[in-house]
VEXMI-878398 format. One record per residue (C-alpha): x, y, z. Coordinates in steps of 0.25 Angstrom, whole numbers, plus 5000, padded with zeros to 4 digits. Example, Ala and Ser with C-alpha at 12.3 -4.5 7.8 and 13.67 -1.06 7.14 Angstrom:
<recs>
504949825031;505549965029;
</recs>
This chain:
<recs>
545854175401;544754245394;545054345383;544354445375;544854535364;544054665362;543954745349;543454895351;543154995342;543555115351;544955165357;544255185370;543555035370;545154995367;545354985383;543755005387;543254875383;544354785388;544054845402;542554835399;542754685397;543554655408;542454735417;541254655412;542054515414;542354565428;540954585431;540454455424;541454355423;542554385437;543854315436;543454275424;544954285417;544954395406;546054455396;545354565387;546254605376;546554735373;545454795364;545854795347;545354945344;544654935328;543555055323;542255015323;542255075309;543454965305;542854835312;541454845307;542254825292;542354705286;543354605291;543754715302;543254655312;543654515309;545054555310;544954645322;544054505327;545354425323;546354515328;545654505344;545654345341;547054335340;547454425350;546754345360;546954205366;546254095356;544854095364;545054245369;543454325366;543354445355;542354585361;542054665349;541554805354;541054895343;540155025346;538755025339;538755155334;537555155325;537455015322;536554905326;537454845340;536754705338;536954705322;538454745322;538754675334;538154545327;538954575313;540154605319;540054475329;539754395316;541054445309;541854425323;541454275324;541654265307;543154315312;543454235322;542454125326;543454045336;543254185345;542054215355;541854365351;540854475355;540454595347;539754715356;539354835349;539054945359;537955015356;538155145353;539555155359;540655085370;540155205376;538655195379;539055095390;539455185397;538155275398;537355135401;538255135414;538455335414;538055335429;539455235432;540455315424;539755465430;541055525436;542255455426;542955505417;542255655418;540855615417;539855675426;539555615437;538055635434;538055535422;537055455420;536755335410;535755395398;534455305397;534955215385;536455235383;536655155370;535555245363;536755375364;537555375351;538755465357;538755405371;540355455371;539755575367;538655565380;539955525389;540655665386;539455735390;539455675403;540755725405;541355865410;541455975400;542555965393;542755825393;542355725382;542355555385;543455495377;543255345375;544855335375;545055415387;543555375395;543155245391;544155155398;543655235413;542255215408;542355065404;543055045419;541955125428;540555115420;539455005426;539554905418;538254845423;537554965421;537954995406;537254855403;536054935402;536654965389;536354845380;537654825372;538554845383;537754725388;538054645378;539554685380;539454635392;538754515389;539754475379;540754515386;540254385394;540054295385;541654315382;541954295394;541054185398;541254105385;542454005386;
</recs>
């Protein structure tokens, strides 16, 4: 039995990215099997601090079985993806060396994944049918902001309410096009495929 222990920033990425991972393995890695641990909710502001993270990074080691995987998901914000990702990943391993772990820092947001892949979510959770993925969706800083104005009037995304439907319905091989969800993916492989 494989496990993975995920560490989120967001409440909606609490439920969200457990899914996503399960999703990815079933596309890539079938029967393969898999126990994802519910997600450990820390601010981004909090786990970028010193020694943060490393407890967080601790905290998903023991909750898991002694060769269970550590997936750090963080969202870019302004930062660099590649340099964050590489500090924090340095800290993580620093932490707790006897554990494969993966940082991915989704560049800008969780949710710009989701306009790599708008045309497979057209029609959920009150967004138009008529959506259709913008030319490059990791260069929009509000992509939550993007998603409420595909919506009805009057209705505004919610990662707590929206995210979970989102992350069960959109193309996930069509938000590869968006580089750092490939590199989600691709981690979330090496995970998987590293025993």
């Amino acid at each position: 039995m494989l496990q993975v222990a995920p560490i989120v920033e967001g409440h909606g990425e609490v439920h969200a990215v457990p899914e996503l991972i399960r999703r990815i393995a079933a596309n890539s890695a079938p029967g393969t099997p898999l126990q994802v641990l519910p997600a450990i909710r820390v601010s981004r502001n909090r786990v970028v601090k010193p020694n943060v993270l490393e407890r967080y990074v601790d905290l998903a080691a023991r909750k898991s079985i002694p060769d269970g995987r550590i997936l750090l998901l963080l969202d870019a914000d302004r930062e660099c993806p590649m340099q964050l990702a590489s500090r924090l990943l340095s800290r993580a391993r620093r932490a707790r060396s006897d554990r494969l772990i993966s940082v991915v820092i989704a560049k800008a947001e969780f949710e710009s994944w989701f306009l790599a892949s708008a045309s497979s979510i057209a029609g959920v959770r009150g967004i138009s049918t008529r959506c259709e993925a913008p030319r490059d969706p990791e260069a929009i800083r509000d992509a939550k902001g993007w998603l409420t104005r595909q919506m009805a009037p009057g209705r505004r995304y919610s990662p707590t309410v929206d995210q979970l439907d989102l992350t069960r319905c959109f193309d996930i091989d069509a938000a590869r096009a968006a580089p750092s969800f490939d590199k989600f993916w691709r981690d979330v492989e090496t995970l998987l495929a590293s025993q």
